[in-house]
Backbone as a chain_set.jsonl record, in Angstrom:
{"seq": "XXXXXXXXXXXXXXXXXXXXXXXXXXXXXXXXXXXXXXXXXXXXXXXXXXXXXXXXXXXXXXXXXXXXXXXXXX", "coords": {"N": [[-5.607, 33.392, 5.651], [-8.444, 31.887, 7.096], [-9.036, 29.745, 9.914], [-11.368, 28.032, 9.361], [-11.241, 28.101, 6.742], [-9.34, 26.774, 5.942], [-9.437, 23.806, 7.29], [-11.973, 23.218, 5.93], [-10.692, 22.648, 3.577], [-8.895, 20.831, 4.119], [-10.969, 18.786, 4.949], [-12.207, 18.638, 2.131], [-9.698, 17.441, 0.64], [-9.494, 14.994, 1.736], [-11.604, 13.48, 1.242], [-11.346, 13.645, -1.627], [-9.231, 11.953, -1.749], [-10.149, 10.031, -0.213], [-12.428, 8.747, -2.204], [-10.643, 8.307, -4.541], [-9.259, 6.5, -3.547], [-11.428, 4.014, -3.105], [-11.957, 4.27, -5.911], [-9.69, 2.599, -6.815], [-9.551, 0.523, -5.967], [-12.02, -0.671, -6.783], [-11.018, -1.066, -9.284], [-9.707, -3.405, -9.143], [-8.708, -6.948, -8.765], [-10.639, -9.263, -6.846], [-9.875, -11.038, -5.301], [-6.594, -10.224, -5.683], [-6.982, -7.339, -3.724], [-7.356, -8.932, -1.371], [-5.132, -10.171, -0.897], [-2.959, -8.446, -0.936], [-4.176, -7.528, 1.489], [-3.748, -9.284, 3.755], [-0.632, -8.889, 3.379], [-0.472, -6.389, 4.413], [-1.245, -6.614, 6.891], [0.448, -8.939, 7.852], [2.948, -7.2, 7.589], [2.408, -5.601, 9.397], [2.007, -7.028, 11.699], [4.86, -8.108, 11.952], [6.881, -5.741, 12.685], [9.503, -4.126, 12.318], [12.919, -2.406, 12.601], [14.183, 0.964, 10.96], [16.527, 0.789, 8.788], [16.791, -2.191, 9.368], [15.073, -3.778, 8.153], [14.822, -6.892, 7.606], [13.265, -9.166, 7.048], [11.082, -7.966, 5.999], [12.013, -6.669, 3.685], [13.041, -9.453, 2.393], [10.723, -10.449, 2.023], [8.987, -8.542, 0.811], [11.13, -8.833, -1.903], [10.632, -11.383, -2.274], [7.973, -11.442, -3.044], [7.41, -9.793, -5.363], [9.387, -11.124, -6.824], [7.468, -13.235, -7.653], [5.264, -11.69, -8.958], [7.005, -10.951, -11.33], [7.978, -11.825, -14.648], [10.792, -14.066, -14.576], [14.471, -12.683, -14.574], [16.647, -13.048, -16.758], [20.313, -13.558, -16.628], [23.039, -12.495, -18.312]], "CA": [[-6.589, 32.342, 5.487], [-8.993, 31.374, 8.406], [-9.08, 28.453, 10.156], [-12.296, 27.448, 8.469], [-11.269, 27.763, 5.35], [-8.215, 25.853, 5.95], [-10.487, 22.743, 7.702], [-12.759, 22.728, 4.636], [-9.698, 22.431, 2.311], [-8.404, 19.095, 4.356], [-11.838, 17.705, 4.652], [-12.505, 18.242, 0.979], [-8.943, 16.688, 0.213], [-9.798, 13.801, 2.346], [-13.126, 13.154, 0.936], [-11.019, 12.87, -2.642], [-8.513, 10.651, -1.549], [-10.911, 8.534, -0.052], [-13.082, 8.685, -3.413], [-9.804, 7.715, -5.25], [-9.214, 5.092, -3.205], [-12.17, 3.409, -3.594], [-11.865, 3.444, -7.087], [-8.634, 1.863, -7.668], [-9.927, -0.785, -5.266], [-13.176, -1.576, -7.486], [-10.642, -2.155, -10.525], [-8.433, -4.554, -8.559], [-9.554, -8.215, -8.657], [-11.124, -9.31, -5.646], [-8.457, -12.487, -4.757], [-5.532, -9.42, -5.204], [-6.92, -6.845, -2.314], [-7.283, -9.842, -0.059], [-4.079, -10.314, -0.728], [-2.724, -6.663, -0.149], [-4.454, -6.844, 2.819], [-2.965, -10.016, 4.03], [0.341, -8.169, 3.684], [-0.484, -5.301, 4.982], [-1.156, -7.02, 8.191], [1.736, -9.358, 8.235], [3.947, -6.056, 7.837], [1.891, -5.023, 10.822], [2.315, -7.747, 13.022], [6.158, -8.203, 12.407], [7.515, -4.716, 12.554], [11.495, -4.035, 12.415], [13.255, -1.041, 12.448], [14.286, 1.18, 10.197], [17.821, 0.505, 8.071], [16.663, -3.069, 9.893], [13.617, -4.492, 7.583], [15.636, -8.06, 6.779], [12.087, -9.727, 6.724], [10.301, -7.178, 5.128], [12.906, -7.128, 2.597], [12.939, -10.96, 2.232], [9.494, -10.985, 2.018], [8.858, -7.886, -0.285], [11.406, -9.246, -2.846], [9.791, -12.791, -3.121], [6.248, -11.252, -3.636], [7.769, -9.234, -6.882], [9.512, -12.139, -8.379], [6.285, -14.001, -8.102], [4.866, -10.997, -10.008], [7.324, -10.691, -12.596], [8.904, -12.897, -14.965], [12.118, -14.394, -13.845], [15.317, -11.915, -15.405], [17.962, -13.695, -17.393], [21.399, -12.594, -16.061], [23.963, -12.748, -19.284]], "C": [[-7.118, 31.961, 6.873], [-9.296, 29.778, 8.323], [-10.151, 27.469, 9.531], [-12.107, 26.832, 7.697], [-10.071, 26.185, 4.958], [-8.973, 23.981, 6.4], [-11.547, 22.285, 7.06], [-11.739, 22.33, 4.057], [-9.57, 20.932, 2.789], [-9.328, 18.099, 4.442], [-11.924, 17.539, 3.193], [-11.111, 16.868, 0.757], [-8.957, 15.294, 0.404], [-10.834, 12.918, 1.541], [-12.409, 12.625, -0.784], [-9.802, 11.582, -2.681], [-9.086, 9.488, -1.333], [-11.502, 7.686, -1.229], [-12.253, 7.911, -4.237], [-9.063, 5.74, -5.052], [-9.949, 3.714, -3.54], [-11.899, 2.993, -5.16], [-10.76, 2.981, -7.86], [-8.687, 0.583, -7.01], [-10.699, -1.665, -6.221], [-12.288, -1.609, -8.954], [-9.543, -2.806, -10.282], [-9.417, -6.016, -8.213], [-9.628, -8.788, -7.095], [-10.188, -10.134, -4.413], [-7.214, -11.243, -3.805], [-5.824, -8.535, -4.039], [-7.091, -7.976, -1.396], [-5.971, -10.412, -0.133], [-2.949, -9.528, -0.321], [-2.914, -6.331, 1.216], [-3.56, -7.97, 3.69], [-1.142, -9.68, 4.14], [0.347, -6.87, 4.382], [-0.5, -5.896, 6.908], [0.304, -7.828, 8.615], [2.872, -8.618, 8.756], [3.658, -5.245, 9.245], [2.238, -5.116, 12.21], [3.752, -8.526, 13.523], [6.867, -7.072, 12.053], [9.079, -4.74, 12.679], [11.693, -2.533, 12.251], [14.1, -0.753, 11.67], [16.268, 1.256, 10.0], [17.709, -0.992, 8.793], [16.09, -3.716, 9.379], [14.101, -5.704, 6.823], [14.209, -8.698, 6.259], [11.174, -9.009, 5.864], [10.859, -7.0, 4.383], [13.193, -8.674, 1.434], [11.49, -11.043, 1.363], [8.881, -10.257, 0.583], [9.437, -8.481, -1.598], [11.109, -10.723, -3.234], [8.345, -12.637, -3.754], [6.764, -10.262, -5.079], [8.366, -10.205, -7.088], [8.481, -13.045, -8.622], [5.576, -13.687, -8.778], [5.533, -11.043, -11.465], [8.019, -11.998, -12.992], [10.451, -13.128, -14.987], [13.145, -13.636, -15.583], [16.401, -12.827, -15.753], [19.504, -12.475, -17.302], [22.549, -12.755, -16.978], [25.122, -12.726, -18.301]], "O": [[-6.307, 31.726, 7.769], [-9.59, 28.977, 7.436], [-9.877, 26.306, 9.235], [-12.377, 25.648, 7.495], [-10.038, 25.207, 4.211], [-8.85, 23.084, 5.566], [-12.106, 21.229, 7.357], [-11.894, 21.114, 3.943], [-9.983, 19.979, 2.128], [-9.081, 16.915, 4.212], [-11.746, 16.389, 2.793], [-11.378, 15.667, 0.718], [-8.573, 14.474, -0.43], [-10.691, 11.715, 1.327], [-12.743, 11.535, -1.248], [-9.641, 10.631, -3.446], [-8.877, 8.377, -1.821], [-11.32, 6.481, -1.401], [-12.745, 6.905, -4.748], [-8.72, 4.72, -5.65], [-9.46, 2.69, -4.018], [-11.694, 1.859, -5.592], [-10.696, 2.911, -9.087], [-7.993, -0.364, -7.382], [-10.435, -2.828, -6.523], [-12.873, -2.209, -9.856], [-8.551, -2.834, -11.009], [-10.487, -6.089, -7.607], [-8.683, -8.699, -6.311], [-9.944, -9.929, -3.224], [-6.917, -11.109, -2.618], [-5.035, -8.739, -3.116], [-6.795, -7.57, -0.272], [-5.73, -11.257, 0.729], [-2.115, -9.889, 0.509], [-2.373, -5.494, 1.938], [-2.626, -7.496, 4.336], [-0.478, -10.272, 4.99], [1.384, -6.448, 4.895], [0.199, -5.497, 7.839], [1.084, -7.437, 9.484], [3.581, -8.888, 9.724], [4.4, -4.534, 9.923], [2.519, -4.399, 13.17], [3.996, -9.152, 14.554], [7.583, -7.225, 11.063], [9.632, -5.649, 13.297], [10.878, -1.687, 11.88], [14.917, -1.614, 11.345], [17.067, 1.659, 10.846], [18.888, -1.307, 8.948], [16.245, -4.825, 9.889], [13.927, -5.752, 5.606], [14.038, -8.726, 5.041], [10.533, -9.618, 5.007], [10.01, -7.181, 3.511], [13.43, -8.804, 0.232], [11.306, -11.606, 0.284], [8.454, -10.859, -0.402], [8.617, -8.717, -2.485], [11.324, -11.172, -4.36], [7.753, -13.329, -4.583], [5.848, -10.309, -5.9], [7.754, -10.636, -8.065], [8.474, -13.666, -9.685], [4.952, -14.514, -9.443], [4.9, -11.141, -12.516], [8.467, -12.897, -12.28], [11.211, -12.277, -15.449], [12.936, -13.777, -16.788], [17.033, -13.342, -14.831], [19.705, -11.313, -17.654], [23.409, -13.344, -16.323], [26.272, -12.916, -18.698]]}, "num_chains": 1, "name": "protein.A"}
């Protein structure tokens, strides 16, 4: 395979990821990606290392029980 061909393949792939992206964006309500993104940065701007992520741990499991409804523990 020549290099070409190979450098078309990853732009195309690119070009559908991006495509995909987009459209799982435009059926996400507008509030939730500004909220996604708002984490995405937080996770940004307090990094930890890895087998280390107490905060990003902390943080991750309070934003899912705010998603789901609270589990009854028999």
């Amino acid at each position: 395979m020549d290099n070409h061909k190979i450098t078309a393949d990853i732009q195309a792939e690119r070009r559908r990821n991006s495509d995909s992206q987009k459209d799982i964006q435009a059926d996400m309500p507008e509030d939730f990606q500004e909220e996604l993104v708002k984490l995405r940065r937080y996770f940004h701007e307090h990094p930890e290392l890895s087998w280390q992520e107490y905060h990003t741990q902390e943080k991750s499991w309070n934003i899912w029980m705010s998603w789901v409804s609270p589990i009854k523990i028999l």
